[in-house]
PDB file with one MODEL, atoms N, CA, C and O in Angstrom:
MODEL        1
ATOM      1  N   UNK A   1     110.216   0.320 208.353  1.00  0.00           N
ATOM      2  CA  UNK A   1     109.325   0.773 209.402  1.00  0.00           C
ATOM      3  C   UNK A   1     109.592   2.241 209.723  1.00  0.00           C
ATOM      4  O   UNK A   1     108.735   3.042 210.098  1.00  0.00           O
ATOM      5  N   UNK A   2     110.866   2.488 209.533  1.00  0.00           N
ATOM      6  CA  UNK A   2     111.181   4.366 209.832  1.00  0.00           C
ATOM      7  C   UNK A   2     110.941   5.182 209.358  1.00  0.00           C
ATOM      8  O   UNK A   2     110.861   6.337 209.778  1.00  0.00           O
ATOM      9  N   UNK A   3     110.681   4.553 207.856  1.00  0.00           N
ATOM     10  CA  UNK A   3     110.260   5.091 206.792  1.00  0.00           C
ATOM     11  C   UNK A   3     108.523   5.727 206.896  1.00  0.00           C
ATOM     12  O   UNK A   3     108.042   6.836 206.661  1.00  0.00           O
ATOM     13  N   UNK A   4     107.933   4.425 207.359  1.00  0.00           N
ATOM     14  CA  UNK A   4     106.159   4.665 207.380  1.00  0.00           C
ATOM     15  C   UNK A   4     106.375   5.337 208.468  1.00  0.00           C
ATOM     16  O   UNK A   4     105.612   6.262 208.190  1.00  0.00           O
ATOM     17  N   UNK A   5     106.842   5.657 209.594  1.00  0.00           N
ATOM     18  CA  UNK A   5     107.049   6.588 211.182  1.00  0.00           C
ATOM     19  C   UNK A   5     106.931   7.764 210.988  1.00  0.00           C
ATOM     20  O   UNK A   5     106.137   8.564 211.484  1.00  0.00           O
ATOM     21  N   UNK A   6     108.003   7.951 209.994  1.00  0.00           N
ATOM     22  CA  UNK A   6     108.320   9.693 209.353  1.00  0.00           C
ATOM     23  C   UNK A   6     107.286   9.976 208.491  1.00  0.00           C
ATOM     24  O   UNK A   6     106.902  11.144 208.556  1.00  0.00           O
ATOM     25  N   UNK A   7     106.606   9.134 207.554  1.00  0.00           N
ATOM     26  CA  UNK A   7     105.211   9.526 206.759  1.00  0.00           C
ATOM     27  C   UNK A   7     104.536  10.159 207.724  1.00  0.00           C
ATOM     28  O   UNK A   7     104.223  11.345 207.617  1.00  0.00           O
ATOM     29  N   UNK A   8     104.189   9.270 208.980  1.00  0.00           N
ATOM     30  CA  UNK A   8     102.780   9.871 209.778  1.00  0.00           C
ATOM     31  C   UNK A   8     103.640  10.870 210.157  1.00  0.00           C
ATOM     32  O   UNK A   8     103.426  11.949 209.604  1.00  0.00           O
ATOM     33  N   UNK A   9     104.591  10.826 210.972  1.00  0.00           N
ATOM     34  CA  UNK A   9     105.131  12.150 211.433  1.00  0.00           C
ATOM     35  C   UNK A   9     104.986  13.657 210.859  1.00  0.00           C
ATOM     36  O   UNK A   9     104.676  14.758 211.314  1.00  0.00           O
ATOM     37  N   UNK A  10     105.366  13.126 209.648  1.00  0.00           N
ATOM     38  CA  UNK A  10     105.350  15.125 208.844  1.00  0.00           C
ATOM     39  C   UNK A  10     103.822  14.681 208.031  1.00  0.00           C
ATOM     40  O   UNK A  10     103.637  15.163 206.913  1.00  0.00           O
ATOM     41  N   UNK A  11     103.043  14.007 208.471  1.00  0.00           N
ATOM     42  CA  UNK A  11     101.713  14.367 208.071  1.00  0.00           C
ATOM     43  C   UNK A  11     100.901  15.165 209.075  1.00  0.00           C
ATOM     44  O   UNK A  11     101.320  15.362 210.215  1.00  0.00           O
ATOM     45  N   UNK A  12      99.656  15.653 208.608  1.00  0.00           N
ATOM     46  CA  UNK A  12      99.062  16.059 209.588  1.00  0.00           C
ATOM     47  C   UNK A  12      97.809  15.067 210.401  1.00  0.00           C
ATOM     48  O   UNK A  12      96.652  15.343 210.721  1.00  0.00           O
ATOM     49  N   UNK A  13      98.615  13.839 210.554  1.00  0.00           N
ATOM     50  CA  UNK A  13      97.698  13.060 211.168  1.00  0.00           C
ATOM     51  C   UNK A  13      97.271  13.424 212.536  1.00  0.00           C
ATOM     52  O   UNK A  13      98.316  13.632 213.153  1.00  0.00           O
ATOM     53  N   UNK A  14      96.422  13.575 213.193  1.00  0.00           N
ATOM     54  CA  UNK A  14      95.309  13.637 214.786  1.00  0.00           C
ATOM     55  C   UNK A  14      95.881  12.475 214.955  1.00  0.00           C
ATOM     56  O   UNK A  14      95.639  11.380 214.447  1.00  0.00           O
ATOM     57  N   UNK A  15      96.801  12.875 215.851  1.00  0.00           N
ATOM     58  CA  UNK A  15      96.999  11.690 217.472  1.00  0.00           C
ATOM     59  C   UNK A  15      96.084  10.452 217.741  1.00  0.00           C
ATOM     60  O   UNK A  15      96.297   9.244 217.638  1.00  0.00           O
ATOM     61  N   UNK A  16      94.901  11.235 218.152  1.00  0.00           N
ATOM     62  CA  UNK A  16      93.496  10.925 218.724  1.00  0.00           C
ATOM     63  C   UNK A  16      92.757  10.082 217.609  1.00  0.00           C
ATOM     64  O   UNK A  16      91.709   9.503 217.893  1.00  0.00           O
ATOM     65  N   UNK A  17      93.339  10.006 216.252  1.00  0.00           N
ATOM     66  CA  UNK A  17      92.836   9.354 214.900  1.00  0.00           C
ATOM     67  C   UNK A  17      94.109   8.103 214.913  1.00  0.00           C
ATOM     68  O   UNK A  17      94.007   7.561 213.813  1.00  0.00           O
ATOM     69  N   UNK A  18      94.918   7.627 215.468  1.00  0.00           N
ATOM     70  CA  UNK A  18      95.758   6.884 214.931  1.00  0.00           C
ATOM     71  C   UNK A  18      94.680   5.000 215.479  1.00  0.00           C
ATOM     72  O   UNK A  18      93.993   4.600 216.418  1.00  0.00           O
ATOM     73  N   UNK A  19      95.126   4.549 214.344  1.00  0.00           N
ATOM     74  CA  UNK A  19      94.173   2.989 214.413  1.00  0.00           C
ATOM     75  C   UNK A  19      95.022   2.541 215.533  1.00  0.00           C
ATOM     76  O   UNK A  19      96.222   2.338 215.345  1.00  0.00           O
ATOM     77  N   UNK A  20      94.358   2.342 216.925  1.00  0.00           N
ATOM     78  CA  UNK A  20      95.022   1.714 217.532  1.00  0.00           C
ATOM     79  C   UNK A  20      93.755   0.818 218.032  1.00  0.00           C
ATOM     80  O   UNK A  20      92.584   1.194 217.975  1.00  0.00           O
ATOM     81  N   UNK A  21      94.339  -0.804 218.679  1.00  0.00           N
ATOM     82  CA  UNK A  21      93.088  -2.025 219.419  1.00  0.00           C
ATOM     83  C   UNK A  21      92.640  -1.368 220.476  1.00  0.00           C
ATOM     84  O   UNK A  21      93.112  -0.543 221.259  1.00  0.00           O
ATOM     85  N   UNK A  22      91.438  -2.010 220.305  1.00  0.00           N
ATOM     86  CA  UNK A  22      90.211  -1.328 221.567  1.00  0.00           C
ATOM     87  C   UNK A  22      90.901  -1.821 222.501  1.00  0.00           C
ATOM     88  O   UNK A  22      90.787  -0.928 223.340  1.00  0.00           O
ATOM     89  N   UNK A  23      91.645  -2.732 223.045  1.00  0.00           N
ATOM     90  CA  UNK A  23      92.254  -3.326 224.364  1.00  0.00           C
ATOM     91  C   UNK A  23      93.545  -2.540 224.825  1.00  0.00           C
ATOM     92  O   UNK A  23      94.424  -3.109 225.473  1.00  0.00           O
ATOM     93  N   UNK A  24      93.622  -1.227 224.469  1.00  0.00           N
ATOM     94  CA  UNK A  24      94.802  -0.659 224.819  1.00  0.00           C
ATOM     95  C   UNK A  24      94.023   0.477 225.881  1.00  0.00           C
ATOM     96  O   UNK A  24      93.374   1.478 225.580  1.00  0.00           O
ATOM     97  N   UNK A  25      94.268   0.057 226.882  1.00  0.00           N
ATOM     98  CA  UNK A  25      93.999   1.056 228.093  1.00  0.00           C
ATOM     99  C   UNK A  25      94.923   1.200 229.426  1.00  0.00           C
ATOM    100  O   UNK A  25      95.835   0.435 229.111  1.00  0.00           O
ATOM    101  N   UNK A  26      95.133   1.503 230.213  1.00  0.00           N
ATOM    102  CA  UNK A  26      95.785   1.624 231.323  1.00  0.00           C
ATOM    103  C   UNK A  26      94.428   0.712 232.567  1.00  0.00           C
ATOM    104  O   UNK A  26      93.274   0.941 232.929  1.00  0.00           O
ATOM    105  N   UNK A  27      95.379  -0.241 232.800  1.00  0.00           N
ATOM    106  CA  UNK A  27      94.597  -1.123 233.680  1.00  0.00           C
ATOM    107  C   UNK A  27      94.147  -0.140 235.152  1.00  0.00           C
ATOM    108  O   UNK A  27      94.752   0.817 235.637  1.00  0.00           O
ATOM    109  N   UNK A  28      93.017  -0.723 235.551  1.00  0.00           N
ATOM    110  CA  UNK A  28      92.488   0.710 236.514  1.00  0.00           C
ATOM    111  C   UNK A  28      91.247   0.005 237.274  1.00  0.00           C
ATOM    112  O   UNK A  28      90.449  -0.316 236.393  1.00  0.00           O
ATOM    113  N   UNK A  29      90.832  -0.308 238.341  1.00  0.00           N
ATOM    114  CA  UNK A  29      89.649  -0.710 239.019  1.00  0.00           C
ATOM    115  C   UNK A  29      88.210  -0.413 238.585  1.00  0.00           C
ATOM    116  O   UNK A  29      87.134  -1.009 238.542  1.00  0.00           O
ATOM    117  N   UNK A  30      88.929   1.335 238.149  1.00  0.00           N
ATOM    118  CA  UNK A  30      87.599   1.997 237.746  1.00  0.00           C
ATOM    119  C   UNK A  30      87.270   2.267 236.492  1.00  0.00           C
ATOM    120  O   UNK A  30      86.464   3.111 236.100  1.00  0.00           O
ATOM    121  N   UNK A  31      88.254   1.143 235.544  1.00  0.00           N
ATOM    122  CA  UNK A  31      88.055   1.427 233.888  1.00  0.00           C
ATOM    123  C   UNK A  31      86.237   1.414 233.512  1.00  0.00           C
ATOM    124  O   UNK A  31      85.667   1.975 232.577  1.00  0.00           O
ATOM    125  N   UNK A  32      85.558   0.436 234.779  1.00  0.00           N
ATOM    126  CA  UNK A  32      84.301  -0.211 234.072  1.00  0.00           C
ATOM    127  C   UNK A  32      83.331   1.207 233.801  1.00  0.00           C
ATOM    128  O   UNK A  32      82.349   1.230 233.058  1.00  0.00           O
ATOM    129  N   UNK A  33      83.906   2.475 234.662  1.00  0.00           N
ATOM    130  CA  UNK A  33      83.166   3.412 234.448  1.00  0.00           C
ATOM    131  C   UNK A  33      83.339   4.461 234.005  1.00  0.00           C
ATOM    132  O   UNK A  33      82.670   5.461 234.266  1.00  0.00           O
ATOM    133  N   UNK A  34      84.507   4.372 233.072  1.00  0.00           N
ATOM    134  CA  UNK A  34      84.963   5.197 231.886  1.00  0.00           C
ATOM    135  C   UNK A  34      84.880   4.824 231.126  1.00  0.00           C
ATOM    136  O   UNK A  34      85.251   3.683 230.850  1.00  0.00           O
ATOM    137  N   UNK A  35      84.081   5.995 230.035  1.00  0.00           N
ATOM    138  CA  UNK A  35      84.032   5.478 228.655  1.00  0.00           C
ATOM    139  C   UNK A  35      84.935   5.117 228.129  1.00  0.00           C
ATOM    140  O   UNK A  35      86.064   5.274 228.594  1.00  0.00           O
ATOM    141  N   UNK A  36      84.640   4.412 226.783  1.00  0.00           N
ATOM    142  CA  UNK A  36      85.751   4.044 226.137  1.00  0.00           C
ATOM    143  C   UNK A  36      87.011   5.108 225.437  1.00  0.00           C
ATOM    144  O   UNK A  36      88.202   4.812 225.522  1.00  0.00           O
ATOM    145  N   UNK A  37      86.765   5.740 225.093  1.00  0.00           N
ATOM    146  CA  UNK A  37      87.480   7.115 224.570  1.00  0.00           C
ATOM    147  C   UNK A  37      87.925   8.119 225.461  1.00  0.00           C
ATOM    148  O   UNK A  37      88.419   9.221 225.223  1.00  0.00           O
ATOM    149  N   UNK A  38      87.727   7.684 226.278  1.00  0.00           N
ATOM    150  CA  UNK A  38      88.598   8.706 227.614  1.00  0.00           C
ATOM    151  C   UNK A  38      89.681   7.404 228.004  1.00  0.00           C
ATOM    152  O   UNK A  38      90.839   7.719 228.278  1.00  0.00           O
ATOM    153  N   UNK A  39      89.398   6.347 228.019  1.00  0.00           N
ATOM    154  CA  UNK A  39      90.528   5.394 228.333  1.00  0.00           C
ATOM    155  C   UNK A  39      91.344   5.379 227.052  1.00  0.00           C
ATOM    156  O   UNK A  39      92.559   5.180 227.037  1.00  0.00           O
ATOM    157  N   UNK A  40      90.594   5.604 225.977  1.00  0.00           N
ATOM    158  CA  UNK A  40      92.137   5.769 224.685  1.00  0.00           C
ATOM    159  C   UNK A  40      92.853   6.532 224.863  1.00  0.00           C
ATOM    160  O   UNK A  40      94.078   6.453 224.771  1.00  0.00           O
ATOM    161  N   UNK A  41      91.780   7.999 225.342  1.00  0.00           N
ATOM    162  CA  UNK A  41      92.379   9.427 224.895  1.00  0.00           C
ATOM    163  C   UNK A  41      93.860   9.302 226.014  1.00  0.00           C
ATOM    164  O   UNK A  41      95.003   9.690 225.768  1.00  0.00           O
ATOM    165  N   UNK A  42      93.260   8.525 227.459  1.00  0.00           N
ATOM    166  CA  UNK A  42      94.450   8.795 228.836  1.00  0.00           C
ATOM    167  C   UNK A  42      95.432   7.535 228.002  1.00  0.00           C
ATOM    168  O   UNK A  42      96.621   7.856 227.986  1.00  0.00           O
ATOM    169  N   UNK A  43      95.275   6.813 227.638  1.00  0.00           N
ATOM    170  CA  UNK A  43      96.679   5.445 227.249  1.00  0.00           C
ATOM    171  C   UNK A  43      97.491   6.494 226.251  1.00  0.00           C
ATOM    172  O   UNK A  43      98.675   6.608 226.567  1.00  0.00           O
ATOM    173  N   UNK A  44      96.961   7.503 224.782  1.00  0.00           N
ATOM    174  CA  UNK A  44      97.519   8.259 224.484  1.00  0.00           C
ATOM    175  C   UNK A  44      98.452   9.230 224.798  1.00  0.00           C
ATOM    176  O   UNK A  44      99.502   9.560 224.247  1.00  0.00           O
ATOM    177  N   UNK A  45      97.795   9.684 225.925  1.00  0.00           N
ATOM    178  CA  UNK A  45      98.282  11.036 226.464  1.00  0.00           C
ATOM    179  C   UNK A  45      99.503  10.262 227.407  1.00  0.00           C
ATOM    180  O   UNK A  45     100.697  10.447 227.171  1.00  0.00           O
ATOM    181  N   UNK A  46      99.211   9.734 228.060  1.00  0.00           N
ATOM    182  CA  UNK A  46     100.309   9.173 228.600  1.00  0.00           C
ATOM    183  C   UNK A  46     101.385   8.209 228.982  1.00  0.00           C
ATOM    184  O   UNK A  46     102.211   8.054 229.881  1.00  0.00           O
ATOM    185  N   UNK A  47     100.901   7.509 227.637  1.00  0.00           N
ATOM    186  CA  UNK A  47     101.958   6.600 226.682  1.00  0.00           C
ATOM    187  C   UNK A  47     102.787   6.916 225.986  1.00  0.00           C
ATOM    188  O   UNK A  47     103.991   6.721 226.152  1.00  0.00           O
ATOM    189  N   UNK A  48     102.201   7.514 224.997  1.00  0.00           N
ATOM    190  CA  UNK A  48     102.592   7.785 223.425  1.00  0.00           C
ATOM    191  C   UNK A  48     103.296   9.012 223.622  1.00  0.00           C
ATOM    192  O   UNK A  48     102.615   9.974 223.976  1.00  0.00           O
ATOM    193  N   UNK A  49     104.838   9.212 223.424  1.00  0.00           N
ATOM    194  CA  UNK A  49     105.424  10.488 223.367  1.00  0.00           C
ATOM    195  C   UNK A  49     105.339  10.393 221.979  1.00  0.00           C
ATOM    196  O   UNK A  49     105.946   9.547 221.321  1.00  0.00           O
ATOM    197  N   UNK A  50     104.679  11.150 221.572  1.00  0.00           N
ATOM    198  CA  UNK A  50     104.369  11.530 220.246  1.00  0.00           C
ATOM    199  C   UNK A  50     105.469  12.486 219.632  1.00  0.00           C
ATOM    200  O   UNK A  50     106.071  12.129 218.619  1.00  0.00           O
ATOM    201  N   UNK A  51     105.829  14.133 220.455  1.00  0.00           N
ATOM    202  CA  UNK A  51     107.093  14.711 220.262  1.00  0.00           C
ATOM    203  C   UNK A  51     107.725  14.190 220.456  1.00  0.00           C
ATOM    204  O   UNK A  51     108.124  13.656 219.420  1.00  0.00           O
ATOM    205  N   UNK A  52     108.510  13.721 221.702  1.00  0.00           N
ATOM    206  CA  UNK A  52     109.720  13.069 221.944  1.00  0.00           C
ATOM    207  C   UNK A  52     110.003  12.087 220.598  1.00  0.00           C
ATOM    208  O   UNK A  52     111.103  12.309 220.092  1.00  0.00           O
ATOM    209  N   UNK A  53     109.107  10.913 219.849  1.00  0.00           N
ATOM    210  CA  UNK A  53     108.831  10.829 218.143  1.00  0.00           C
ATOM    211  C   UNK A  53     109.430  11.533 217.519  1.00  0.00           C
ATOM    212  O   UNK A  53     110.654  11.527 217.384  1.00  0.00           O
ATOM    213  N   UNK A  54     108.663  12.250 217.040  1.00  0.00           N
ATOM    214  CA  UNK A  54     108.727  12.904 216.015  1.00  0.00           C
ATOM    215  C   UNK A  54     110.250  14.047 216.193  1.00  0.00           C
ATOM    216  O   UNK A  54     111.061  14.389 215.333  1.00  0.00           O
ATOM    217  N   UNK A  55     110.196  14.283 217.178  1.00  0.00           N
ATOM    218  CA  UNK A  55     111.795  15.444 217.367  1.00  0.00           C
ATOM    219  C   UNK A  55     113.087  13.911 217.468  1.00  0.00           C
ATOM    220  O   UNK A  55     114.240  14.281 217.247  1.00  0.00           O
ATOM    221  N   UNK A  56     113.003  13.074 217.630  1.00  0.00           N
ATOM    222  CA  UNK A  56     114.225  11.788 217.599  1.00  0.00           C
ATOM    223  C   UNK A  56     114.043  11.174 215.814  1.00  0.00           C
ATOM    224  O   UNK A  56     114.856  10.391 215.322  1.00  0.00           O
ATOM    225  N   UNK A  57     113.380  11.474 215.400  1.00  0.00           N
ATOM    226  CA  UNK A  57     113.535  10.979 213.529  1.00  0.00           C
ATOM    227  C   UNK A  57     113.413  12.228 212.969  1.00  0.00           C
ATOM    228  O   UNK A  57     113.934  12.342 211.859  1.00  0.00           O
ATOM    229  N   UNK A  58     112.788  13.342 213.497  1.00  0.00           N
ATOM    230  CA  UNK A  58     113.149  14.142 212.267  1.00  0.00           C
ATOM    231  C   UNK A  58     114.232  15.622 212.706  1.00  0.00           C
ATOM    232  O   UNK A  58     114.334  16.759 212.247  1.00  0.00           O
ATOM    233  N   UNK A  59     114.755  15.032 213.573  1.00  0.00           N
ATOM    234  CA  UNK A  59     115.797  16.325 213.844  1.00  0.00           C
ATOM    235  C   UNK A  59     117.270  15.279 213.363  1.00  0.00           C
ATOM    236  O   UNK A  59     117.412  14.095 213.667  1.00  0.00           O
ATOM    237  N   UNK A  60     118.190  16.088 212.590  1.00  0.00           N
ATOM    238  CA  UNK A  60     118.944  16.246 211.621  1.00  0.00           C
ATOM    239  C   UNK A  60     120.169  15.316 212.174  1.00  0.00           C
ATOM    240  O   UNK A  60     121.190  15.174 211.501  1.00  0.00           O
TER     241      UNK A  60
ENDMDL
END
């Protein structure tokens, strides 16, 4: 699994492109009136330490 981590890592994969389930959102009263892609883009942004990632597997 650390192995496929570090692939995406030193690729130039988009964040915002990674396959993740439509049911991943931050639960919210007012999800019903956000689109769908602003509720990925916010579960991304403030889920996913993507650096904190990528600097813990690929620093030495």
């Amino acid at each position: 699994m650390e192995r496929i981590i570090r692939s995406i890592l030193q690729s130039d994969t988009d964040l915002y492109e990674l396959p993740l389930p439509d049911t991943v959102q931050i639960k919210s009263k007012f999800n019903e009136f956000i689109p769908p892609n602003l509720l990925r883009k916010q579960f991304i942004e403030d889920y996913l330490d993507w650096e904190g990632l990528r600097d813990a597997l690929l620093s030495p």
